[in-house]
N, C-alpha and C positions, 0 to 999 in steps of 0.2 A: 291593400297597399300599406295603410297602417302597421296591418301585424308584420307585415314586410320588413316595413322600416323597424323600427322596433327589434325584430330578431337580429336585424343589422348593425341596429347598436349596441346590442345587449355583445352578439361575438366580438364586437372592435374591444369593448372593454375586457373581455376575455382573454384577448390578442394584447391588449394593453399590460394586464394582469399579468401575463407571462413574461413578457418582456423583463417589466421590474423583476419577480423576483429570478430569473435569469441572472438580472444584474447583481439583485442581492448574494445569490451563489458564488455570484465570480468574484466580487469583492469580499467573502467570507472566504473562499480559495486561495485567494491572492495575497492575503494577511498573515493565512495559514505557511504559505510556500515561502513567503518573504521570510517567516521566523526560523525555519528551519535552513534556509539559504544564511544565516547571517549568523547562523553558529557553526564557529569552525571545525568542532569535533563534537558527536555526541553518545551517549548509550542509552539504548533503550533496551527493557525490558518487557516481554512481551508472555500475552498466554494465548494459547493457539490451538482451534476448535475447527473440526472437520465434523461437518450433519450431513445426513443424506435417511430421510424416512423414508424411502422406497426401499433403501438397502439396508435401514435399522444401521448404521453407521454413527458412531457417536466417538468421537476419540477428541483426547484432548493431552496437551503435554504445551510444558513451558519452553520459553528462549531468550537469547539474547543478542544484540546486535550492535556494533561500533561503528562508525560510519566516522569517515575525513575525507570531503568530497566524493570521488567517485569510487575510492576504498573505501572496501568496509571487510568486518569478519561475522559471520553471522554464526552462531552457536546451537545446537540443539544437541537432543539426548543420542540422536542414530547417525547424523552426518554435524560435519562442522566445514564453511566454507569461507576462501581466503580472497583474498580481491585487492592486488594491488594497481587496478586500473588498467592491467595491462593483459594479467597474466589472470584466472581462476582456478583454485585446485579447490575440487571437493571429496571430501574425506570422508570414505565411508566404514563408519565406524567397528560396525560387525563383521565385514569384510575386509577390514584393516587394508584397507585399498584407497587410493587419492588419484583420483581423474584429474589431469593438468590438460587446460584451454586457451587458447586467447579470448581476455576480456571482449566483448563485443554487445556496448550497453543496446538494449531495446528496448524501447517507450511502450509496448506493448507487454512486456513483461512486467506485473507486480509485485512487492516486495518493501520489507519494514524501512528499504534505503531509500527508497525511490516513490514510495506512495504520495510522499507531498510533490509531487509535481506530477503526476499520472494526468489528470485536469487539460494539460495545456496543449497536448495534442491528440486530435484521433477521439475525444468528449467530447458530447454535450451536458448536463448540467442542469439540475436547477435546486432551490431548496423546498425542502418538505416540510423540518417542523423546527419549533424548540423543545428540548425535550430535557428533565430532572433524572439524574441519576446521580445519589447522595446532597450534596452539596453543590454539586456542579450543574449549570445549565449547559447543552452541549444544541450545536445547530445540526442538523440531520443531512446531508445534501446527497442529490442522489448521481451517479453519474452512468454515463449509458453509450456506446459505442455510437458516432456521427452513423457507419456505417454496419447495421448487424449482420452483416455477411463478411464480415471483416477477417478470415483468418487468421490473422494475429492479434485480435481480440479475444482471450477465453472466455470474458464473462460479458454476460447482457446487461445485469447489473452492480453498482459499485454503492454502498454506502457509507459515506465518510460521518462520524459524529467527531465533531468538533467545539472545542470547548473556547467559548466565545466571549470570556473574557480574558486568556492567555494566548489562544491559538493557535494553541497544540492540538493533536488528534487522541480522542480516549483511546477511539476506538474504529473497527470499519469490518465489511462485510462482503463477501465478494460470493456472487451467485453463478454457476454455469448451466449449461442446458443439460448436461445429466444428472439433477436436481441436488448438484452437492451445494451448501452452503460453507465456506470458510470464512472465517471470524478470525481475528488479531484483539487483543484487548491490553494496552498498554499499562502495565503494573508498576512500571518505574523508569524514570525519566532523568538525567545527567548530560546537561548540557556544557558540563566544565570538565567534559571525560580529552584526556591529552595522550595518544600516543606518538612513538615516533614513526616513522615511515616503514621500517620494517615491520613493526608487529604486524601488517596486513599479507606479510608474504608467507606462507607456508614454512614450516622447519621440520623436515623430516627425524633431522637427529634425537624431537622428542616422540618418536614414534617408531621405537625398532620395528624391524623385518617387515615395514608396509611396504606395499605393494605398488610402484608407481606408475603409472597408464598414463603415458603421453599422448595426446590426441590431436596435438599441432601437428 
């Protein structure tokens, strides 16, 4: 009966243990989403890594993205994608071709506009470590679908490093079941980036003879 008791209070404090840092998570989540909600327009630079050692897959290439609430334009080297909250055209470069959609946000979808809020629906949570990279302490938090049969979940796991005396995110890492690893790693940061409302809409005129695919 002893060892009973005992093994009984040893799990509560374990149950205890998780609790907290649960909470620590969410408050280290919460700090994070609050900063990025309370800048009106931002740019972020990013470098962006696809693994997979089953399939010897290593790729990596740079971006960029602007974001004014639910616009944004996201830049890379093969596609460039326009969002003015209504409307998405995404331009595909080698094919000089632009697929036009209506915007239709999904909380299950992630991406450099929308990562700081991924958290608050459809997660659970909790933190892992502190951890040093250069000068910066960043928090590790891990997050994990409420439900893993969730179809509109790709990934089983998420980890966000966040750097825990600004707020902001370094960096994050997003894992699926066919053992790809994608990685974002934030190179530069511009929270006083200002456009006006149009630059999120597509301009064909600087793209002669594209091709446009409406799929409204």
């Amino acid at each position: 009966m002893k060892k009973l008791g005992l093994m009984l209070i040893v799990l509560g404090l374990v149950g205890v243990a998780k609790a907290q840092e649960d909470q620590k998570a969410k408050g280290i989540l919460d700090k994070m989403s609050d900063k990025y909600q309370t800048i009106p327009a931002y740019k972020t630079n990013f470098v962006y890594q696809l693994r997979n050692k089953v399939e010897n897959i290593d790729e990596k290439f740079s971006g960029e993205i602007m974001v004014k609430g639910e616009k944004y334009v996201l830049i890379m080297s093969d596609q460039e994608i326009y969002n003015d909250g209504e409307t998405i055209w995404t331009l595909l470069k080698d094919a000089n071709e632009v697929n036009v959609d209506y915007y239709m946000p999904d909380e299950g979808d992630l991406s450099p506009n929308n990562i700081y809020a991924a958290y608050k629906k459809g997660y659970r949570y909790r933190w892992v470590e502190n951890k040093k990279v250069g000068s910066r302490t960043l928090d590790v938090v891990e997050l994990q679908p409420e439900n893993p049969k969730d179809p509109d979940k790709m990934f089983y796991k998420i980890l966000l490093n966040i750097d825990n005396s600004d707020h902001t995110i370094h960096s994050w890492e997003m894992y699926d079941r066919g053992g790809n690893v994608f990685s974002y790693i934030i190179s530069g940061f511009n929270p006083a980036f200002k456009a006006e409302d149009s630059f999120f809409e597509f301009n064909a005129a600087k793209y002669p003879n594209v091709e446009v695919v409406d799929m409204r």
